[in-house]
C-alpha positions as CSV (number, residue, x, y, z in Angstrom):
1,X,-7.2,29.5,7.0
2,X,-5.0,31.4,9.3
3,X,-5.4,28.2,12.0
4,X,-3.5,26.3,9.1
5,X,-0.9,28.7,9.0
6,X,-0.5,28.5,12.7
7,X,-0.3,24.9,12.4
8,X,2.3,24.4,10.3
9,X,4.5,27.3,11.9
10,X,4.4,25.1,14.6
11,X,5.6,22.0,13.2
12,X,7.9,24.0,11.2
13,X,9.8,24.9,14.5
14,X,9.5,21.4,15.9
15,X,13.1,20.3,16.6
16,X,12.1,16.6,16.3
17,X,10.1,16.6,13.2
18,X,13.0,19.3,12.1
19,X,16.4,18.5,13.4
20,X,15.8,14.7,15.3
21,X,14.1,13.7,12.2
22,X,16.9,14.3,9.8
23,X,19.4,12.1,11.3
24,X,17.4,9.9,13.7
25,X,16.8,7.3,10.4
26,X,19.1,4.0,10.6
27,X,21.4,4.9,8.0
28,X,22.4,8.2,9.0
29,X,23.0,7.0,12.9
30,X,25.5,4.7,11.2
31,X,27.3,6.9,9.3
32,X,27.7,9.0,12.3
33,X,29.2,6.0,14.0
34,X,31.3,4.8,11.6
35,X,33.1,8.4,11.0
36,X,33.1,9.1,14.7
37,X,35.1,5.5,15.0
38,X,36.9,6.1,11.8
39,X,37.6,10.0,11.3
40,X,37.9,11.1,7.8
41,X,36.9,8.5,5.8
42,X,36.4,8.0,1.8
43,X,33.0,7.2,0.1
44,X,33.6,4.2,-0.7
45,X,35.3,3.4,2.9
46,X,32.4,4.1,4.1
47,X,30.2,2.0,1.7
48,X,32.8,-1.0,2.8
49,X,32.2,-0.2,6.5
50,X,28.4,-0.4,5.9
51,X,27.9,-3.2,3.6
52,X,24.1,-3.0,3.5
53,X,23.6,0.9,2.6
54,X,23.4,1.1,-1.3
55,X,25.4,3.7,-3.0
56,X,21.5,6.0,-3.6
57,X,21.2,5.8,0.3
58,X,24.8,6.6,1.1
59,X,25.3,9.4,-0.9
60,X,21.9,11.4,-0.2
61,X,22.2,10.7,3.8
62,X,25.7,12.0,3.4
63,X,24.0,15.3,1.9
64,X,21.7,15.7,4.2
65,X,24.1,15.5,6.9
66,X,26.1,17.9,5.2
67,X,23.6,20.2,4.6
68,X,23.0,20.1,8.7
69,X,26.6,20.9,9.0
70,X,26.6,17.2,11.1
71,X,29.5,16.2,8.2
72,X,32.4,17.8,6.3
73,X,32.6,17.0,2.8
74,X,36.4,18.0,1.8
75,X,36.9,17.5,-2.4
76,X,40.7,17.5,-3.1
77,X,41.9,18.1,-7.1
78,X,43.4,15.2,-8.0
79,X,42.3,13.3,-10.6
80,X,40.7,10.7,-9.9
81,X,38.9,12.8,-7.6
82,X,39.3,12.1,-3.9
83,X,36.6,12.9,-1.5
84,X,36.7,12.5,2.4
85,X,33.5,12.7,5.0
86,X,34.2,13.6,8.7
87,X,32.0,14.4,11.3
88,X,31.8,18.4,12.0
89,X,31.9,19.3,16.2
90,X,28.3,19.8,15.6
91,X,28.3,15.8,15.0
92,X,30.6,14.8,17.3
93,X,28.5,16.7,20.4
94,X,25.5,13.5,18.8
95,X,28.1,11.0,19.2
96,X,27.5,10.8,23.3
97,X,24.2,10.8,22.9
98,X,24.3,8.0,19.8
99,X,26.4,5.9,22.6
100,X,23.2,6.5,25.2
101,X,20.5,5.3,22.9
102,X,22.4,2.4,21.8
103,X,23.3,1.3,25.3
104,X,19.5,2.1,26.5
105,X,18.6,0.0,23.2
106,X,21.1,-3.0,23.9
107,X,19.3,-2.9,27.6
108,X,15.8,-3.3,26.7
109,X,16.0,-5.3,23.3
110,X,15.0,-8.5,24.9
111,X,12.3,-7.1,26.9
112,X,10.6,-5.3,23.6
113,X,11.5,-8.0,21.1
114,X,9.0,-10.5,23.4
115,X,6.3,-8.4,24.0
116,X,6.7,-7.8,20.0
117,X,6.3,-11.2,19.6
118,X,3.5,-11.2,21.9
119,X,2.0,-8.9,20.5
120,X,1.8,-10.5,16.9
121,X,0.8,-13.5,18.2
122,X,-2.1,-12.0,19.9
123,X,-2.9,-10.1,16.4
124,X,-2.4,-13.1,14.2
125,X,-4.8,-14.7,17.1
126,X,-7.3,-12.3,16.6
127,X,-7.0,-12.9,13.1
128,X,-7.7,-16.3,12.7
């Protein structure tokens, strides 16, 4: 029992499964674009500026970024309510390394989109 515990103390302090993991999904990288490019931007601004994202997946990636203290979530009294997102300097420091991945990413796509290929073409070969 007390390897278990071990275990998950381990994972627990992880800072890929425990930081990376929490905004490394396609949605949040996005939204930490978009508000980088954009500054303080409205909910539904944001919803226009990623037209895929539904309203569900917008609004919880938006509160786990918060909750990360990766976004600012200012609410100002006025009816109707207004609500702006920016990115907090915590988020901004991710923005460099966003603009690294991507670029590594926009460098190697063709390589690993055809050895994807081949690779499914060997496994639907196999398959057959």
């Amino acid at each position: 029992m007390r390897k278990k515990e071990e275990k998950n103390s381990i994972i627990e302090i992880c800072p890929i499964r425990n930081v990376v993991a929490r905004f490394g999904n396609k949605w949040a990288l996005l939204i930490i674009l978009v508000l980088s490019e954009n500054g303080k931007t409205r909910f539904n601004q944001l919803g226009k500026l990623i037209p895929d994202i539904s309203t569900k997946v917008l609004s919880n990636t938006l509160q786990v970024l918060e909750a990360d203290e990766l976004v600012k979530r200012t609410v100002f009294p006025e009816v109707p309510i207004r609500v702006e997102y920016e990115l907090t300097p915590t988020g901004q420091s991710l923005v460099p390394i966003i603009a690294s991945l991507t670029e590594w990413a926009q460098q190697n796509m063709k390589s690993i989109m055809k050895h994807r290929k081949l690779t499914e073409q060997r496994v639907m070969a196999s398959h057959v």
